[in-house]
C-alpha positions in Angstrom: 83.3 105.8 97.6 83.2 102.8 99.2 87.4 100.8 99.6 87.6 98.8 96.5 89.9 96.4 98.8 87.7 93.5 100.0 88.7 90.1 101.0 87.6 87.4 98.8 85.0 85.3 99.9 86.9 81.8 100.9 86.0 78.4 99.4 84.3 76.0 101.3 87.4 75.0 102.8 87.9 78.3 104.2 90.9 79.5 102.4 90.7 81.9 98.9 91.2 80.4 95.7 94.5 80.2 95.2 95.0 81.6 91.5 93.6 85.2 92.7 96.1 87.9 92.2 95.8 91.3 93.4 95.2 93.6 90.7 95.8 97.8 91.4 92.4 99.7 90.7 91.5 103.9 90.4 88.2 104.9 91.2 86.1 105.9 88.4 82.1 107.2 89.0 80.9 104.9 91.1 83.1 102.0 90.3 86.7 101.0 90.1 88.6 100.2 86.6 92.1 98.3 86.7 95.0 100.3 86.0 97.3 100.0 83.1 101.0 101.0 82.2 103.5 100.8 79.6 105.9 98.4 78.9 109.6 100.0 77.9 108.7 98.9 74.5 105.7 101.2 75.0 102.8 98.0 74.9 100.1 98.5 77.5 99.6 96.0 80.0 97.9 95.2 82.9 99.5 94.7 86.0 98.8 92.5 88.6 101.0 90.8 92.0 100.8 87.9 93.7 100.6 89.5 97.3 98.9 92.6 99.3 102.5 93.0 100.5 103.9 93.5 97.1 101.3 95.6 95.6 101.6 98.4 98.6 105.3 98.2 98.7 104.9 99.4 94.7 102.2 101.9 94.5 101.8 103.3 98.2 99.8 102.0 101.1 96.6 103.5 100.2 96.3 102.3 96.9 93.0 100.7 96.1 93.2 96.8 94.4 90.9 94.2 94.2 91.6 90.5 93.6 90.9 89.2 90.4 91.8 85.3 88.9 93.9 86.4 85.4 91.2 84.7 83.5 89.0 87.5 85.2 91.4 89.9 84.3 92.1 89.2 80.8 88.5 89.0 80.3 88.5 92.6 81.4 91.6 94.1 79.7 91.6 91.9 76.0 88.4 93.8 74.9 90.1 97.0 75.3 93.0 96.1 73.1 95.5 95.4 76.4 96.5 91.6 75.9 99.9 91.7 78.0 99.9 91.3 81.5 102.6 91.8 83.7 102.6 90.0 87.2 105.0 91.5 89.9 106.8 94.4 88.6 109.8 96.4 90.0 109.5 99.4 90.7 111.6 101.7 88.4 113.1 104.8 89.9 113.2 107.6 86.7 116.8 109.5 86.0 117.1 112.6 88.3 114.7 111.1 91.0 115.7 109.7 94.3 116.1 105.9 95.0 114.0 106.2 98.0 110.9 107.8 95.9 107.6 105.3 94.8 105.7 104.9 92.2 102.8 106.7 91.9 100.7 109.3 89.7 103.2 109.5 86.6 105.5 106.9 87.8 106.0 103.9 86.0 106.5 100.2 87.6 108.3 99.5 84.7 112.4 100.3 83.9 111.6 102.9 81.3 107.9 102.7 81.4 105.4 105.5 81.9 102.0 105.0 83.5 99.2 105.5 81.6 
């Protein structure tokens, strides 16, 4: 499958829209569908961050994301009942696990979340 993470085409100016956020994907056939966890109060939302930088340091450095503006992304997520979006989590470290450990399949982003 080809890497979901792809620059976005600049403006004439040069320079990416400005309102794009980065916006953590999972491949899926031969496409990629965003990724969505749980809020403590257990309401799905999407997740997005405002940098590359942020969005590695959370999930792992070979996490696939595409950018996406949240008009785009609400678009995409209201339709399938997920109207909450949640822009730069923390990453939440669950009781019994080390500080030092990521999330990742089955972690949550959330304090007292759990990934869907």
């Amino acid at each position: 499958m080809a890497d979901a993470r792809r620059d976005a085409d600049p403006t004439p100016g040069g320079h990416p829209p400005a309102d794009l956020l980065y916006v953590p994907v999972r491949p899926h056939r031969r496409c990629c569908v965003t990724c969505f966890f749980r809020t403590p109060g257990g309401r799905r939302t999407a997740v997005a961050f405002t940098s590359c930088a942020r969005l590695l340091a959370a999930l792992g450095q070979d996490h696939p994301w595409i950018r996406l503006s949240v008009t785009a992304l609400r678009a995409l997520t209201a339709p399938l009942g997920c109207t909450t979006i949640t822009v730069d989590p923390q990453v939440a470290v669950r009781p019994g696990a080390s500080r030092t450990s990521r999330a990742g399949p089955g972690r949550s982003l959330l304090p007292g979340a759990r990934a869907n």
